[in-house]
C-alpha positions as a Python dict, from the first residue, in 0.01 Angstrom:
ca = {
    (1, 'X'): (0, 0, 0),
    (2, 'X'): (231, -19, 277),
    (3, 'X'): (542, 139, 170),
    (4, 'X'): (834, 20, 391),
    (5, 'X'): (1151, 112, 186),
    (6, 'X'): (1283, -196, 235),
    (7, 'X'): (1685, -168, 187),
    (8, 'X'): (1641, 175, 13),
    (9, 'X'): (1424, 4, -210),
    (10, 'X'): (1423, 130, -544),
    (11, 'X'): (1786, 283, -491),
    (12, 'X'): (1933, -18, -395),
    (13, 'X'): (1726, -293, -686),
    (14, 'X'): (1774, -11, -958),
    (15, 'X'): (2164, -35, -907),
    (16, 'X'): (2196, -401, -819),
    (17, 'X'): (1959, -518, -1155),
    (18, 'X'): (2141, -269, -1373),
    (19, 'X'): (2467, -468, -1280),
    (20, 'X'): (2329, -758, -1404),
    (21, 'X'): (2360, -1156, -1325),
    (22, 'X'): (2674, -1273, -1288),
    (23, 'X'): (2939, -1408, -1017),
    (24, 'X'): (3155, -1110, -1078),
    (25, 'X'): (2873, -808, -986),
    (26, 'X'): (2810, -1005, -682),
    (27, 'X'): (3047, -853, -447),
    (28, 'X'): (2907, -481, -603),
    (29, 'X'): (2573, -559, -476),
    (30, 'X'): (2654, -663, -149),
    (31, 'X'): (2910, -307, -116),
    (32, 'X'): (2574, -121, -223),
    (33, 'X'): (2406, -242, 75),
    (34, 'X'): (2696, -33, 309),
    (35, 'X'): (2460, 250, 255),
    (36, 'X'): (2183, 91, 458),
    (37, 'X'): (2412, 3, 762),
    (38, 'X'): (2307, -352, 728),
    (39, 'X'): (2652, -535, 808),
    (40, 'X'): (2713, -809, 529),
    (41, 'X'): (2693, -1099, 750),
    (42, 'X'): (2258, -1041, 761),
    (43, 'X'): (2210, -1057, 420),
    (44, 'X'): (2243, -1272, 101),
    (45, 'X'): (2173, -1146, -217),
    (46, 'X'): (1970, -1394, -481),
    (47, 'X'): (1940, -1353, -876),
    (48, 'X'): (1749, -1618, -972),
    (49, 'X'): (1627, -1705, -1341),
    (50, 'X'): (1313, -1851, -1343),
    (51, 'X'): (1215, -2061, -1665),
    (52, 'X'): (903, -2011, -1833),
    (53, 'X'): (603, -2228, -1770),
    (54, 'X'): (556, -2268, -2121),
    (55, 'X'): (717, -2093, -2438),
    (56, 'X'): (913, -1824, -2434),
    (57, 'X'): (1231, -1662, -2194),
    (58, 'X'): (1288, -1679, -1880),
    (59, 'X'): (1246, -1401, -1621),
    (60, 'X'): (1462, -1243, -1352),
    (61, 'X'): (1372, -1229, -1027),
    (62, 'X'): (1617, -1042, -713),
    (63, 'X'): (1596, -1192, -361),
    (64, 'X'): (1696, -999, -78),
    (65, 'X'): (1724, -1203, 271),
    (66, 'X'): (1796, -1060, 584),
    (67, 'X'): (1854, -1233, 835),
    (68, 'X'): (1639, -1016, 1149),
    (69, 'X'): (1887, -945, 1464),
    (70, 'X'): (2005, -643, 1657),
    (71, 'X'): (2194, -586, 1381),
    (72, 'X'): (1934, -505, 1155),
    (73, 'X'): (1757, -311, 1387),
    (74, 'X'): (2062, -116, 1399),
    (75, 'X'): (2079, -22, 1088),
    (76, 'X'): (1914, 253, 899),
    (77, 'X'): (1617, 91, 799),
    (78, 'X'): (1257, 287, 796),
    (79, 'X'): (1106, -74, 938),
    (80, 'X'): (1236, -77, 1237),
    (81, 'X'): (910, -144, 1387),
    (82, 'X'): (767, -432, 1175),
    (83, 'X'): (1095, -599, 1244),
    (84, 'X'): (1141, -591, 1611),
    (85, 'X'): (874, -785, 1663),
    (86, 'X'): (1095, -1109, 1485),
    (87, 'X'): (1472, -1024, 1651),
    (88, 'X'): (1550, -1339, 1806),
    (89, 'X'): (1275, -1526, 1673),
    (90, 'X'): (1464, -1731, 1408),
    (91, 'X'): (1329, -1504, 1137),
    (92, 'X'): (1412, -1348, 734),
    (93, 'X'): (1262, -1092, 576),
    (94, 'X'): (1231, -1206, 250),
    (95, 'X'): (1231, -939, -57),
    (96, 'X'): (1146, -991, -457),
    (97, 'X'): (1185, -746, -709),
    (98, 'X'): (1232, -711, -1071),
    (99, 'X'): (1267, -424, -1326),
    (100, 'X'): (1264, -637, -1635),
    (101, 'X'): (1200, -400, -1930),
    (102, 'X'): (925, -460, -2098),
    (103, 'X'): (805, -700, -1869),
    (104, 'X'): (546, -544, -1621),
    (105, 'X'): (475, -835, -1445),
    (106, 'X'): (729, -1179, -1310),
    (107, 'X'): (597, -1460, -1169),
    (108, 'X'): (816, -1669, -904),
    (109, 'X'): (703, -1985, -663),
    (110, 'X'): (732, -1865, -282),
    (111, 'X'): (752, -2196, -218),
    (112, 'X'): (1028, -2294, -462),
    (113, 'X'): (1268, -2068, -142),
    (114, 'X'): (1414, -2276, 109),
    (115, 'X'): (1693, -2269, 363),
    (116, 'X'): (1985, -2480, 485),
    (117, 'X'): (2223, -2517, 752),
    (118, 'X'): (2447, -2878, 831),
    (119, 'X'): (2237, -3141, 899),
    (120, 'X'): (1918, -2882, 887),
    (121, 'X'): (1676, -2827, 595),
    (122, 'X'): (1363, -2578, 647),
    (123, 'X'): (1086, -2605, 352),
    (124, 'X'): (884, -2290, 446),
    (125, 'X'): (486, -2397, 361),
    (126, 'X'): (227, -2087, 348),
    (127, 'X'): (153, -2041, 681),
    (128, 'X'): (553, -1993, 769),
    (129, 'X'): (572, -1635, 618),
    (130, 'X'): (383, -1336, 723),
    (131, 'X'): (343, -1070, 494),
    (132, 'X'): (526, -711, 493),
    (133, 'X'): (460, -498, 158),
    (134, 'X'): (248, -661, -124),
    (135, 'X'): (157, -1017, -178),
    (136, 'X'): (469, -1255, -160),
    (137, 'X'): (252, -1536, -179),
    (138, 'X'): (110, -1465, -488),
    (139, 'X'): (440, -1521, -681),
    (140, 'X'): (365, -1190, -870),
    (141, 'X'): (631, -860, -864),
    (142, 'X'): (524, -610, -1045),
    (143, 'X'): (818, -390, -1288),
    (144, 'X'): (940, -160, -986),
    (145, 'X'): (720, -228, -755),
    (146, 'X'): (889, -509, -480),
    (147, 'X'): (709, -762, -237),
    (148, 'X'): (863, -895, 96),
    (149, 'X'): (754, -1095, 346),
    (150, 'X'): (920, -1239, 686),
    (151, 'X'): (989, -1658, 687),
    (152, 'X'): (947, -1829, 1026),
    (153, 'X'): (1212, -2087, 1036),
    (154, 'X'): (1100, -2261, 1330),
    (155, 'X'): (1288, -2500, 1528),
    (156, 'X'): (1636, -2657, 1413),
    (157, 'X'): (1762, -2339, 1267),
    (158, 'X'): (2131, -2218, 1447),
    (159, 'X'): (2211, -1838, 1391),
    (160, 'X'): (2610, -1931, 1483),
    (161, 'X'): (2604, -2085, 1165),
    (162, 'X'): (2575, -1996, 814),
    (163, 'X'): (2201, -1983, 700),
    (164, 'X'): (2214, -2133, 294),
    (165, 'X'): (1904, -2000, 88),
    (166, 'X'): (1783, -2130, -190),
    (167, 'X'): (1540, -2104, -538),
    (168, 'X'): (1459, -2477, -576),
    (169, 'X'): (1753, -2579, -739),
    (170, 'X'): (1815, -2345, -939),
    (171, 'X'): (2052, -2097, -741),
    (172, 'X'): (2179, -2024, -358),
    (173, 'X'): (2333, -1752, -207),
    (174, 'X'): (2430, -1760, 178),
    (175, 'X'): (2380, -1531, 510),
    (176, 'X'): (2721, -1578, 673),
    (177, 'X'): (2585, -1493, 1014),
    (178, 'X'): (2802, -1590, 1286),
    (179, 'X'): (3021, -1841, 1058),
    (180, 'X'): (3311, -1784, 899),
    (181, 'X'): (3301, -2113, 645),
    (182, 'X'): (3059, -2122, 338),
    (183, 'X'): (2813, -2398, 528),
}
């Protein structure tokens, strides 16, 4: 497996999840990110609770976005490489992990994540995101052990402007970019 420590991986999730969900840790995640050098107007953080397909609880998924710039190559980041290749080509890096207890493996819908800007919506299909580490596409993250893949947003997409991401409906979080307003 190609192991990319992606945002000090296991470091970074193993603090962030142990905060919990909640409006108020919010702002604690994003100041454990200074560590990486990744400046908080790359990156939105992304709890999302995904309901069960049948009985029983739902699970709890983290989504990382980075939006890939300068900036991130900047910062201290083992990927450099893998993400060079994307600065300036309208691009996320997309990461999923959990470390439910007792719950070794999550399923989410890839396809459920979508982006926004005003007067722009992006529905990523398959063939938008290339993979990084794991499988992204197969909706599975294993207890500890993230997947990540970069999103293409093609055409229409303005990186002076806030980039909105969302789980379906379910819950949004927002790269502030080059914007200083909330859309």
């Amino acid at each position: 497996m190609k192991h990319l420590g992606v945002l000090a991986a296991l470091l970074l999730c193993s603090a962030v999840w142990a905060l919990g969900f909640g409006g108020a840790a919010e702002e604690q995640w994003y100041d454990g990110l200074r560590e990486t050098g990744l400046p908080r107007e790359v990156v939105a953080i992304l709890p999302v609770e995904v309901p069960p397909e049948g009985p029983g609880f739902p699970t709890k998924v983290l989504f990382v976005f980075v939006y890939i710039d300068e900036r991130t190559l900047e910062s201290r980041t083992r990927w450099r490489e893998v993400l060079a290749d994307y600065v300036d080509k309208n691009a996320v890096l997309v990461w999923a992990y959990s470390q439910m207890p007792f719950v070794p493996q999550v399923r989410f819908d890839p396809l459920s994540l979508w982006f926004s800007q005003t007067g722009w919506e992006f529905h990523p299909s398959a063939e938008d995101f290339v993979p990084v580490d794991g499988d992204f596409l197969a909706g599975e993250v294993y207890s500890g052990k993230p997947v990540a893949a970069i999103v293409l947003l093609g055409e229409g997409f303005t990186p002076a402007e806030s980039l909105v991401v969302h789980y379906g409906d379910l819950a949004e979080a927002i790269i502030p970019l080059g914007s200083q307003g909330d859309r």
